[in-house]
C-alpha positions as CSV (number, residue, x, y, z in Angstrom):
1,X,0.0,0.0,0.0
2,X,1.2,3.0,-0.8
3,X,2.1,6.0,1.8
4,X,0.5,9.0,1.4
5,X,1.3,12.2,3.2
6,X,-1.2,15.0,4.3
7,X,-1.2,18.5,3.3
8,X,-0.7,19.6,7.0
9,X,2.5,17.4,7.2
10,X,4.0,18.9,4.3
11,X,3.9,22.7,5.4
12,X,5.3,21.8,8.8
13,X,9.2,22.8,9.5
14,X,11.8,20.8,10.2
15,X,13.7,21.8,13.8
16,X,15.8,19.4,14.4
17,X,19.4,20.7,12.5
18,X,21.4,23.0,14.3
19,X,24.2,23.3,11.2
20,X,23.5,26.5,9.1
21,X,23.3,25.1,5.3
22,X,20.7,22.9,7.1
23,X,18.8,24.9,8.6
24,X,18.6,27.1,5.2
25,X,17.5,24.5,3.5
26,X,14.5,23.2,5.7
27,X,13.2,26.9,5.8
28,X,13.4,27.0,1.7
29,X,11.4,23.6,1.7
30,X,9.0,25.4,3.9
31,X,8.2,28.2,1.9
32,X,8.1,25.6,-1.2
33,X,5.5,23.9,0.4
34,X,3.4,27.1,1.0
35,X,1.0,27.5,-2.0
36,X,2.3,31.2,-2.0
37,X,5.8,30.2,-2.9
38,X,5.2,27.1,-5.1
39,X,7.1,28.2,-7.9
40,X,9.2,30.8,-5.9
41,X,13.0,31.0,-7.3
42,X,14.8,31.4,-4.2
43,X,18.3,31.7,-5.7
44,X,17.8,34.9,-7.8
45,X,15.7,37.4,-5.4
46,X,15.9,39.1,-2.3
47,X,14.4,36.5,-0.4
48,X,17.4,34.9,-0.4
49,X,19.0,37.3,1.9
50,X,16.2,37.0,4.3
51,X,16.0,33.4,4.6
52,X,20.0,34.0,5.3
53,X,19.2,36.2,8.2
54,X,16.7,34.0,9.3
55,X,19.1,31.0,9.2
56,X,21.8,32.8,11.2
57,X,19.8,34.1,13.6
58,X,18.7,30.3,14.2
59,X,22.4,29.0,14.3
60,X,23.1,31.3,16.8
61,X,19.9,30.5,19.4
62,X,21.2,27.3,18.9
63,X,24.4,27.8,19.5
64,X,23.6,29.7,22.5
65,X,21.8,27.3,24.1
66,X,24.0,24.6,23.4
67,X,26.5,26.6,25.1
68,X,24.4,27.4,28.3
69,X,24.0,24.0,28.7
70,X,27.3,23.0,28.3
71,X,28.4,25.7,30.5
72,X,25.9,24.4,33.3
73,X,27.9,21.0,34.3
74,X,31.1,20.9,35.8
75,X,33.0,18.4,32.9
76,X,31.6,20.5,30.1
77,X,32.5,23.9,31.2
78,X,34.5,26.3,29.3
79,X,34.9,29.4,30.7
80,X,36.8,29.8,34.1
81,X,33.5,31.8,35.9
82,X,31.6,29.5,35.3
83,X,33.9,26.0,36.5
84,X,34.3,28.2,39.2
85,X,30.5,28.5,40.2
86,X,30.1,24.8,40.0
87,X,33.0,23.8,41.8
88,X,31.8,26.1,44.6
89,X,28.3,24.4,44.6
90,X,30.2,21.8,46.0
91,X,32.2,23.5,48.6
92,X,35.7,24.1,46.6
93,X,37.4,27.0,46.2
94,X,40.3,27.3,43.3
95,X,43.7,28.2,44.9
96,X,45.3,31.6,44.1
97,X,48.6,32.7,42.8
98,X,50.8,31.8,45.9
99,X,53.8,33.9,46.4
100,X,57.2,32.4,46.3
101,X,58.4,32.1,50.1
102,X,62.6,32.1,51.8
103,X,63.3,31.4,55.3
104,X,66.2,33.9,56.4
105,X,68.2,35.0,59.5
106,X,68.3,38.6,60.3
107,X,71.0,40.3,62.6
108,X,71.3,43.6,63.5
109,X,74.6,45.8,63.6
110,X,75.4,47.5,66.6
111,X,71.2,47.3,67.8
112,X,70.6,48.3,71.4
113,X,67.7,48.2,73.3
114,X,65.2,45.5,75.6
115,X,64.1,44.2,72.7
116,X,63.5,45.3,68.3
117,X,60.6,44.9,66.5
118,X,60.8,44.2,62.9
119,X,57.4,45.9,60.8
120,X,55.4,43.7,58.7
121,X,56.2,45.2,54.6
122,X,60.0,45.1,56.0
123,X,62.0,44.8,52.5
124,X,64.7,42.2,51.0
125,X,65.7,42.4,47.7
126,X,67.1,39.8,45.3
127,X,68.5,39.2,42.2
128,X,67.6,35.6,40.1
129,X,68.9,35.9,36.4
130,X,69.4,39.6,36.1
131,X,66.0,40.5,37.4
132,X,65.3,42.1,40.9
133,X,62.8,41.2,43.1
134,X,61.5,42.2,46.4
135,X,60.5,39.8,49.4
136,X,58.7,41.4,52.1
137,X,57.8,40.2,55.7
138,X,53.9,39.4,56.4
139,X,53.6,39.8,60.3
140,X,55.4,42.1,62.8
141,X,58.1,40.4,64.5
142,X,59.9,41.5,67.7
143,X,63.2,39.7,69.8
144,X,65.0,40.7,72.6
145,X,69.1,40.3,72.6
146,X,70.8,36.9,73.3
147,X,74.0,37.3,74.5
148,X,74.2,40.8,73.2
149,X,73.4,39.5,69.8
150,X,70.0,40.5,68.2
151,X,69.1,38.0,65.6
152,X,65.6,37.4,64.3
153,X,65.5,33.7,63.4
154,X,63.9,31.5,60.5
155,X,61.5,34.3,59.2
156,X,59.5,34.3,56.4
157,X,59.6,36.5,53.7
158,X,57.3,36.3,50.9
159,X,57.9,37.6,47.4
160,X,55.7,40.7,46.0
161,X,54.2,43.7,47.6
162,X,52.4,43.9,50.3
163,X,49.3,46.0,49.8
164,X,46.5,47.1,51.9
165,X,42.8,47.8,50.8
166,X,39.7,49.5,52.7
167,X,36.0,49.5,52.5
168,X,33.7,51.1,54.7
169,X,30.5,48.9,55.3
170,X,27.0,50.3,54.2
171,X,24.3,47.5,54.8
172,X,22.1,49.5,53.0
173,X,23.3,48.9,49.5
174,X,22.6,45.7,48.8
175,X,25.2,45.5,46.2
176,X,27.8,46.6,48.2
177,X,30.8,43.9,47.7
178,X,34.4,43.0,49.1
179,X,36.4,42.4,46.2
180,X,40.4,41.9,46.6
181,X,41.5,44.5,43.0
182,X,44.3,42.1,41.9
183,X,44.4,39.5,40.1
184,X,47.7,38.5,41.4
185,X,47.5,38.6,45.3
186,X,48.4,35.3,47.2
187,X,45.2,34.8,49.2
188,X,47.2,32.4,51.6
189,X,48.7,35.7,52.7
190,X,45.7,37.7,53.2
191,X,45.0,39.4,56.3
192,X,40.7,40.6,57.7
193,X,41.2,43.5,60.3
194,X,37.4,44.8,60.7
195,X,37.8,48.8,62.9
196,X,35.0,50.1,64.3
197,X,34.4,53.0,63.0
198,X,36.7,56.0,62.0
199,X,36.6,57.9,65.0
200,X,36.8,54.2,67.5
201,X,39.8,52.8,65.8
202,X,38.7,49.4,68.0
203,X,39.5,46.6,65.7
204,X,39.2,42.9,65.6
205,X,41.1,40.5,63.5
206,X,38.6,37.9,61.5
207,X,39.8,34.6,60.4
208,X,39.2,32.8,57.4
209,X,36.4,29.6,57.8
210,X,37.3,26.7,55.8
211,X,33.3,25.6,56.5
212,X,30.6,26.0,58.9
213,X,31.1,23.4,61.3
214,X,32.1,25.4,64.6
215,X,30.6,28.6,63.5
216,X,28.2,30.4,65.8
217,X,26.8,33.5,65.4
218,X,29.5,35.3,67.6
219,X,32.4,34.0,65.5
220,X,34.5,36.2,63.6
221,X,35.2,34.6,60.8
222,X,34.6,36.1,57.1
223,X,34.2,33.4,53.8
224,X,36.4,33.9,50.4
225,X,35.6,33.2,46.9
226,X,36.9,33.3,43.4
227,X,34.9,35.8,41.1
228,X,35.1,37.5,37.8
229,X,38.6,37.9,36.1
230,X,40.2,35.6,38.6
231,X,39.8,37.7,41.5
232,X,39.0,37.2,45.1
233,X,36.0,38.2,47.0
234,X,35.3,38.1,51.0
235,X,32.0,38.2,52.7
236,X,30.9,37.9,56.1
237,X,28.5,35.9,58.2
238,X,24.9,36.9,58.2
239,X,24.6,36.9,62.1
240,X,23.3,33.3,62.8
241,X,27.0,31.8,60.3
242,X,29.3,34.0,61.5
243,X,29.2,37.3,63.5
244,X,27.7,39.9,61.3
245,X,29.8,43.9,60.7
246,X,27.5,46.6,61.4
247,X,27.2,50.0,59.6
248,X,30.4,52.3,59.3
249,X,32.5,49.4,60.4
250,X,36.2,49.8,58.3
251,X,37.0,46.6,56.8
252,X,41.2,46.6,55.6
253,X,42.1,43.9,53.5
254,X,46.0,43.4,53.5
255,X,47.6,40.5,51.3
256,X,51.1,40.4,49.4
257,X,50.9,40.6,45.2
258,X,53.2,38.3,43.9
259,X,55.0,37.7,40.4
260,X,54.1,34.1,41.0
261,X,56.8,31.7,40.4
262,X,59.2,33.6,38.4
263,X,62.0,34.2,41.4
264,X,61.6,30.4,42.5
265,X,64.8,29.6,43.1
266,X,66.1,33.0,44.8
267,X,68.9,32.2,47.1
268,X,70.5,35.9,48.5
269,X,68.8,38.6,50.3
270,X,69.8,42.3,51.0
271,X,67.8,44.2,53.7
272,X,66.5,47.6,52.0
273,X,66.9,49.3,54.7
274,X,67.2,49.6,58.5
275,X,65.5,47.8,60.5
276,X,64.1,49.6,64.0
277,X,66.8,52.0,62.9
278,X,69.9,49.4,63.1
279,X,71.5,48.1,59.7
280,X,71.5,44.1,59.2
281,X,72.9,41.4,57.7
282,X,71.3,38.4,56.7
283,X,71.6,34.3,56.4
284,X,69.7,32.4,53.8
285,X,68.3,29.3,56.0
286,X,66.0,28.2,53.1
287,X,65.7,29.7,49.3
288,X,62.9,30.7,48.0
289,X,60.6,27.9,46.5
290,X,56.7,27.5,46.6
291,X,55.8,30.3,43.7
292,X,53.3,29.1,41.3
293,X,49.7,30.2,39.2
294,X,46.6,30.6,40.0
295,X,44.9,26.9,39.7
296,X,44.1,26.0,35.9
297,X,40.5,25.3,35.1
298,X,41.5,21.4,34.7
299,X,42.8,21.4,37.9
300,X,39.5,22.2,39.6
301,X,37.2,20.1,37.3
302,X,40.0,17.3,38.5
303,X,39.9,18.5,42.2
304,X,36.3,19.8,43.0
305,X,34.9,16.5,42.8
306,X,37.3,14.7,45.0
307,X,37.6,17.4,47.6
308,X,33.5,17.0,47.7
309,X,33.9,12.9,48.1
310,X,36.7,13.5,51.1
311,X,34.2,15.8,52.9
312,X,37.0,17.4,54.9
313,X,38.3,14.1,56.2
314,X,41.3,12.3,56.0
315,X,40.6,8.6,55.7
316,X,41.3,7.1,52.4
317,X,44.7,7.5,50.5
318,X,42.7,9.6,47.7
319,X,41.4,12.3,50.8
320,X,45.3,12.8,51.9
321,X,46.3,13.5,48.3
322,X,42.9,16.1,48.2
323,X,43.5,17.9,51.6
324,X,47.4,18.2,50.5
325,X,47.0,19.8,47.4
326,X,44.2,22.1,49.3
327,X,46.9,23.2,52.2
328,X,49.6,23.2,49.8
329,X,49.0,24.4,46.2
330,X,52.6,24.6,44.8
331,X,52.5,20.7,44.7
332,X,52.9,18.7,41.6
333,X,52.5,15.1,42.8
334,X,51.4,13.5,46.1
335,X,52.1,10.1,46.6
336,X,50.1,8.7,50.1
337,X,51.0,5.4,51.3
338,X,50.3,3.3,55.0
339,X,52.9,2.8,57.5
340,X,52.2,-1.0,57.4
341,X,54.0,-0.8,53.6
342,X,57.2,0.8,54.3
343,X,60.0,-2.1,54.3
344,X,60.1,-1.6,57.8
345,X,56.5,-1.4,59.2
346,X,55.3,1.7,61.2
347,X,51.6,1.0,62.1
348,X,49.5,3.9,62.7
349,X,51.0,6.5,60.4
350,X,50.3,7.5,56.9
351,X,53.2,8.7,54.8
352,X,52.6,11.7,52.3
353,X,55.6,12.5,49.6
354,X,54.8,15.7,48.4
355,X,57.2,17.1,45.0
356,X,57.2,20.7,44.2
357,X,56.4,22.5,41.0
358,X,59.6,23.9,41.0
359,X,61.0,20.8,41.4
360,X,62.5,21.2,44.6
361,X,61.6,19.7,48.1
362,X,59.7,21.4,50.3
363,X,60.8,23.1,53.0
364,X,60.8,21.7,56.9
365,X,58.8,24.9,57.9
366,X,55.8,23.6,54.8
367,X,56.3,20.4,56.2
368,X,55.4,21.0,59.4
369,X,52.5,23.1,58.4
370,X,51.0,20.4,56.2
371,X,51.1,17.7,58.9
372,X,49.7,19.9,61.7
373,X,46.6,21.2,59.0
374,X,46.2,17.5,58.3
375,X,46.0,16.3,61.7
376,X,42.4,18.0,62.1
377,X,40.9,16.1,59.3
378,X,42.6,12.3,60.1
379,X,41.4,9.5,62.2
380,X,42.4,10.4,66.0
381,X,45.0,7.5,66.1
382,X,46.6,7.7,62.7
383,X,49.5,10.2,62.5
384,X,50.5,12.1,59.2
385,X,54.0,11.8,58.5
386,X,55.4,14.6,55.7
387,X,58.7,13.1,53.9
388,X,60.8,14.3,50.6
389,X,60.7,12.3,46.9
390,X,63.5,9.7,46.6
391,X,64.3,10.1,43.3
392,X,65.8,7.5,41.4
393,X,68.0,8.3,38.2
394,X,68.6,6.9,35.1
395,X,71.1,6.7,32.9
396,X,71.1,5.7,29.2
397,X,74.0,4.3,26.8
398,X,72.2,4.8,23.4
399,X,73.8,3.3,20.2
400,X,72.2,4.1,16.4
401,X,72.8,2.7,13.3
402,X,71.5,5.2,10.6
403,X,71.6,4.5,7.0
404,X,73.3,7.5,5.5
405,X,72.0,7.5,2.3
406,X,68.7,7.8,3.5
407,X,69.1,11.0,5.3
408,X,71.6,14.3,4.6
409,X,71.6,14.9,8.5
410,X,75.3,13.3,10.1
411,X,75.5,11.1,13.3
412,X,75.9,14.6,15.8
413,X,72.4,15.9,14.4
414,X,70.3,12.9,14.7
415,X,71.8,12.1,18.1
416,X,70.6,15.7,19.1
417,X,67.2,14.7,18.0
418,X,67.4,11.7,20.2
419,X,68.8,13.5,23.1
420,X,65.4,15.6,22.7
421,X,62.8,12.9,22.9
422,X,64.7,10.7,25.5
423,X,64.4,13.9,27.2
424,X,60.6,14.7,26.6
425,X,60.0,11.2,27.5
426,X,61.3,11.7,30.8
427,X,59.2,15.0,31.4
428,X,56.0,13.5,29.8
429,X,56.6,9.8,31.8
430,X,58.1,10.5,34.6
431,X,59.3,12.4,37.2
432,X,56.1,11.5,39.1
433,X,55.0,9.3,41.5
434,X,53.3,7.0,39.0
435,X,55.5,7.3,35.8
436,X,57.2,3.6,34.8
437,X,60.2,3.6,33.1
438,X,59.5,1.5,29.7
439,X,62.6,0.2,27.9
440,X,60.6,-0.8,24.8
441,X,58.6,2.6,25.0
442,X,61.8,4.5,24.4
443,X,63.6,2.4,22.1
444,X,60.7,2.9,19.6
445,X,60.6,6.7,20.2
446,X,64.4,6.8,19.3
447,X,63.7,4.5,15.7
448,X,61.2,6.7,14.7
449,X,63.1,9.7,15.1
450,X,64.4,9.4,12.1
451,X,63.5,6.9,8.5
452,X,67.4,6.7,8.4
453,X,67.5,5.4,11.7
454,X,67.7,1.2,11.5
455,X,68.0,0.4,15.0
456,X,69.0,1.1,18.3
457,X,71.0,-1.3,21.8
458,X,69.8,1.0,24.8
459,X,71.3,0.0,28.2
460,X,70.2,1.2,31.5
461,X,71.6,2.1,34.3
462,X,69.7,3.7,38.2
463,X,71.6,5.7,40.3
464,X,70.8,7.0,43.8
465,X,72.6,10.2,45.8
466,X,72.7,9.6,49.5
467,X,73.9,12.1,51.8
468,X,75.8,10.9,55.1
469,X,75.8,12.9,58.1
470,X,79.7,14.7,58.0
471,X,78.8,17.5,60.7
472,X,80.1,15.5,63.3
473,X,82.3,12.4,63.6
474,X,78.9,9.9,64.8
475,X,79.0,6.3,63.3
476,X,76.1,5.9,61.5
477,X,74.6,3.0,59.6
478,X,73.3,4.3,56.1
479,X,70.2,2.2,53.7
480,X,69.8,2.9,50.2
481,X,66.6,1.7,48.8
482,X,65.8,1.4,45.0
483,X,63.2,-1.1,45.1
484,X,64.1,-2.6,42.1
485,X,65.7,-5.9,41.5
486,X,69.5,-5.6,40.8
487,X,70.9,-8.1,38.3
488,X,72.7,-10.7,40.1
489,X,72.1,-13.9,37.6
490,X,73.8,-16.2,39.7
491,X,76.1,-16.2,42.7
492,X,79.6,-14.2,42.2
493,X,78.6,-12.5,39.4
494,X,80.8,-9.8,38.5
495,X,82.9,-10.6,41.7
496,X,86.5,-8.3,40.4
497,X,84.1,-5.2,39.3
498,X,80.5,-5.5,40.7
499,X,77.5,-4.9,39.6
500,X,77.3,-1.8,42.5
501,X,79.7,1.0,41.9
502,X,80.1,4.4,44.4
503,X,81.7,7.7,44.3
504,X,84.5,8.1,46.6
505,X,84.6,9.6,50.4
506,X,87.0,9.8,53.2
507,X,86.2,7.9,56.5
508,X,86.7,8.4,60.1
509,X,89.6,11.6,60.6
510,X,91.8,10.4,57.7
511,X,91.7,12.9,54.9
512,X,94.3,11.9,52.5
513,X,92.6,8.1,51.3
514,X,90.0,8.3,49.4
515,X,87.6,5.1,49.8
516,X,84.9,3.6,47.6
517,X,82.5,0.7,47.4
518,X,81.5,-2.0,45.4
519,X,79.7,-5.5,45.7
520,X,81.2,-9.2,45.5
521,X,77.9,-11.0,43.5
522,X,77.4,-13.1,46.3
523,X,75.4,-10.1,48.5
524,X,78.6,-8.4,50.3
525,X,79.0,-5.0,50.2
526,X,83.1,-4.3,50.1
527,X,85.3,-0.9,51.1
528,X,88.1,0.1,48.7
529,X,90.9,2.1,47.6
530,X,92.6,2.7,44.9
531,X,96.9,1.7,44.5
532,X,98.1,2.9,41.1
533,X,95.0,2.4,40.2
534,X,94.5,-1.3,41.5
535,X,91.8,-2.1,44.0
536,X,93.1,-2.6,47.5
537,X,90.1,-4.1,49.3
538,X,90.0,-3.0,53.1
539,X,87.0,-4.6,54.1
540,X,85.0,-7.3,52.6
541,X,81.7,-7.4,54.8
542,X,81.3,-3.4,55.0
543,X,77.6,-4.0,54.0
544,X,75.0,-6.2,52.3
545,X,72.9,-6.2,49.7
546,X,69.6,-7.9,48.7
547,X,70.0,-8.5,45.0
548,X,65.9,-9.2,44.9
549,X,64.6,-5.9,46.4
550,X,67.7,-3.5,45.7
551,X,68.6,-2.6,49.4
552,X,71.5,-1.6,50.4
553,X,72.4,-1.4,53.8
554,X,76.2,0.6,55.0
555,X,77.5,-0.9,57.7
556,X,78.3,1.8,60.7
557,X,81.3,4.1,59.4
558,X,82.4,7.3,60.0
559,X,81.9,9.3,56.9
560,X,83.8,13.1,57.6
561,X,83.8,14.4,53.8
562,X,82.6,13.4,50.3
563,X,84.6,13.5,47.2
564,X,83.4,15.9,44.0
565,X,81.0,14.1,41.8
566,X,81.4,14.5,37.9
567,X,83.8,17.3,39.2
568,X,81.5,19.0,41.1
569,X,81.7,19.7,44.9
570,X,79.0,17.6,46.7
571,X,77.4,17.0,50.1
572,X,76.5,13.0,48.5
573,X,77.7,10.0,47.7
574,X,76.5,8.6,44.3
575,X,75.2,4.9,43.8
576,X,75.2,3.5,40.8
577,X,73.4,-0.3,39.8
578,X,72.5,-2.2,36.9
579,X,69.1,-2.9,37.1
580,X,67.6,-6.9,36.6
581,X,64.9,-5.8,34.3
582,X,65.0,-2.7,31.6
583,X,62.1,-1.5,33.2
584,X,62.1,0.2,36.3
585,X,58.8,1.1,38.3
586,X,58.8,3.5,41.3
587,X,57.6,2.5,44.4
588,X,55.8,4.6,47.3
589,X,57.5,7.5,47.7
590,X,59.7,6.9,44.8
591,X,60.2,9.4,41.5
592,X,62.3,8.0,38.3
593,X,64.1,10.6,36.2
594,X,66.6,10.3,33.3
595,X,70.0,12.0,33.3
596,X,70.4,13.2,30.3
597,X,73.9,14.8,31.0
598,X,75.1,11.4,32.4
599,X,73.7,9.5,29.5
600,X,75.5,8.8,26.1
601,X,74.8,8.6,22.7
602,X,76.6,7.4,20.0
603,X,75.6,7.2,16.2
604,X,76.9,4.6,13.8
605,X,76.4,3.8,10.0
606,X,75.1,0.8,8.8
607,X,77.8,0.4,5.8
608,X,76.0,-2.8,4.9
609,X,73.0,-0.4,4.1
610,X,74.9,2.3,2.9
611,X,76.6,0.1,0.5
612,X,79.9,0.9,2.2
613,X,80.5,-3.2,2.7
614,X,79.4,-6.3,1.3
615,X,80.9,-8.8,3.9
616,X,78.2,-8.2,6.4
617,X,80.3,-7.6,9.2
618,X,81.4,-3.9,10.2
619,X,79.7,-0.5,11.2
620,X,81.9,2.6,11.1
621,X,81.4,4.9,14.5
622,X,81.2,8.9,13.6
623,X,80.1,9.9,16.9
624,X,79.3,9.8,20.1
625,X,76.7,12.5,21.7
């Protein structure tokens, strides 16, 4: 039977396209289906250009609203105001800019008095690849002499300027805001003074509340939130959350602006000035690290959600990592792992590695801040335990054969290309908690560098830097973890070299012999010294080793100085192993890394290929990189 359509079906028009061309097209069939405009030619009059206009007014409602709805869920969100609405729906709010922070001594010249006060805004400056930048203090600090001596000890100085901002309240105006007018300032460093009035300079300090719980009505406390164009608001309780400002109060908002992270790194200070009216010197204790950008919108889609799950508590290994990067935004990677793991069982703790941005650890003073923050939100008998990466580092012995008639590039240039994706592979792979070292990964990466590139024999090598305690002339017992296998394929393997090779070091008050270590394949660790070059073997059993996990453990010595390593002066003694497998995984706390300037690569052509040789034996070296 044959379908038949009705005269009402044919005039109605067709919604569902959203793509211009189509929605031209259903509102010309429209108008063809109107006996009006049966025999209408479109094309050639001007009711073309209306049906245009009509079209692209339709594309753009439609656009529009597929944009409003995209920009009303958290994973489809676009712009930054609005990821930040959501993510505050569920009780986050995006970290600032944080200001890069030193630790210094300060002693005066010549100071007298009961006691000095040092201003908060008191200036350093510093210098960090030909750019100056000035660190300022945040609080007022004041010492009496010791000894005669007036030294202000382990204070913090914050990079930026330190700013302060008033508003007078009018509860009138119901539009009446508190926004913070820089898009730069490190929140972390703000400080809420509310005054009474301007005649009763009466003031109160207000706090910031993480949440509710514990708020009265009496509580000074004031709430913060990210707004438009990445700035920072504050608002106050409403008398029943939070004790409520009254008219004419004087609210002054002081916070530090910050260049961020670009003096990271900052290592000397210069007072700008006098200090209670005395002239200073000062002692770097800890340079400055911690700098870094306002949160990324990825970072709070990824962080919003989980922050919302942990529910300000500390239970599961996921809630440490959340709370961390909360407390401390500069992180890069958290790694959170149970006592009961550790080689050597601690129950009741939870370990938390934390790496830096900038790469660098963190210093004792953020340590000790993150554990005490975190010891609000975890169970009552777990204890948080902050600790530094133990990196672990690579090292590469990378040789090419290249067919040189495929290419016009020599040896030295296609080993600098190699050079470059070993050393993106590192930054993409590792130098993380997570990232495994893949043998086969990379050997692939460095064929397809190049087509000229036939093959490639990669051999790996791990190193570890330990740093003995030389201060003081203590025996000490030293273990050096790198919870990998070491190859040891049978019993005495390697005895006259070993597969475990150190740097060299001087023991106990002798200065003059210069020791080393090495294994004997059969799980002794032995002492050395070198005699015209010959090993002279001074102790046999100064250690162990377990070839299975990689653990070595120093027997007590007195270690008083460490030689230079790759002719550098150093405070540690390097490790080097051959690993059992080509892979290498990190484990807890663990971070892999490849060194690139104490790895080698050497190019070679294939004369078989290039037609240099027919015996099938042979490859001429040109380089090595």
């Amino acid at each position: 039977m044959a379908t038949t359509t009705s005269a009402t079906e044919t005039k109605k028009l067709q919604v569902t396209e959203l793509d211009f061309d189509q929605i031209k097209n259903n509102l010309k069939q429209f108008l063809r289906n109107q006996t009006e405009f049966a025999d209408f030619d479109f094309e050639g009059s001007g009711m073309a250009v209306l049906i245009d206009l009509l079209a692209y007014n339709t594309h753009y409602l439609g656009f529009n609203a597929n944009m409003a709805a995209n920009e009303s869920f958290l994973d489809s969100a676009e712009l930054r105001s609005s990821v930040v609405s959501l993510a505050k729906m569920l009780g986050y709010t995006p970290s600032s800019a944080i200001s890069p922070t030193a630790i210094i001594d300060v002693t005066l010249t010549n100071a007298t008095g009961a006691s000095v006060t040092m201003p908060a805004g008191t200036k350093f400056t510093s210098t960090l690849d030909g750019d100056s930048y000035t660190y300022v203090t945040n609080s007022d600090l004041s010492i009496t002499p010791t000894d005669g001596v007036y030294t202000f000890s382990n204070v913090n100085i914050y990079e930026g300027t330190r700013v302060t901002f008033e508003y007078t309240i009018d509860n009138t105006n119901e539009e009446q805001r508190y926004v913070i007018p820089n898009n730069n300032v490190d929140i972390t460093t703000l400080g809420v003074l509310v005054q009474n009035s301007v005649s009763d300079t009466t003031s109160f300090t207000y706090t910031k509340a993480s949440s509710q719980v514990g708020v009265t009505s009496t509580s000074k406390v004031y709430f913060c939130q990210e707004v438009e164009d990445g700035q920072f608001e504050i608002y106050f309780g409403d008398g029943v959350t939070g004790f409520k400002p009254s008219d004419g109060n004087i609210i002054k908002l002081t916070y530090i602006v910050t260049n961020k992270n670009a003096s990271n790194g900052a290592n000397t200070f210069t007072p700008s000035g006098t200090i209670g009216g005395f002239s200073s010197t000062t002692k770097t204790i800890s340079k400055s690290s911690g700098g870094t950008n306002a949160e990324t919108i990825a970072s709070v889609k990824l962080n919003a959600p989980l922050q919302f799950s942990a529910q300000d508590r500390a239970v599961t290994a996921a809630d440490y990592k959340t709370l961390v990067k909360k407390i401390y935004p500069a992180a890069s990677a958290i790694q959170v792992w149970g006592g009961e793991d550790n080689s050597v069982p601690a129950y009741g703790r939870v370990y938390i590695s934390v790496k830096a941005k900038d790469g660098t650890t963190i210093t004792s003073a953020d340590k000790a801040s993150i554990q005490t923050q975190l010891e609000d939100f975890a169970v009552a008998s777990v204890r948080p335990v902050i600790t530094d990466p133990e990196t672990t580092f690579i090292t590469l012995k990378t040789t090419f054969k290249y067919d040189s008639n495929s290419t016009v590039e020599d040896a030295t240039a296609l080993a600098s290309k190699i050079q470059t994706v070993i050393s993106n592979y590192s930054d993409n792979n590792l130098d993380n908690f997570v990232g495994v070292f893949r043998h086969s990964a990379l050997t692939g990466l460095i064929d397809n560098v190049d087509n000229s590139i036939l093959s490639n024999i990669t051999t790996v090598q791990m190193y570890q830097l330990f740093k003995p305690i030389t201060t003081s002339l203590v025996s000490q017992a030293y273990t050096i973890g790198f919870n990998n296998a070491i190859y040891n394929p049978h019993t005495g393997h390697n005895s006259g070299a070993g597969v475990i090779q150190s740097t060299g070091f001087y023991l106990n008050t002798d200065t003059t012999t210069e020791y080393f270590f090495n294994d004997d394949g059969s799980g002794n660790i032995r002492l050395y010294h070198l005699v015209s070059g010959v090993k002279t073997y001074d102790n046999n059993t100064w250690g162990t080793v377990n070839y299975l996990t990689g653990e070595i453990k120093i027997a007590s010595a007195i270690i008083n100085s460490i030689s230079n390593v790759d002719g550098v002066a150093s405070t540690s003694i390097r490790v080097t192993v051959k690993p059992s497998s080509n892979d290498v995984a990190p484990v807890r706390g663990q971070i892999l890394s490849i060194d690139i300037s104490n790895s080698s690569i050497t190019g070679q052509v294939d004369t078989i290929a290039s037609g240099s040789s027919s015996s099938g034996v042979g490859y001429t070296t040109t380089t090595s990189y």
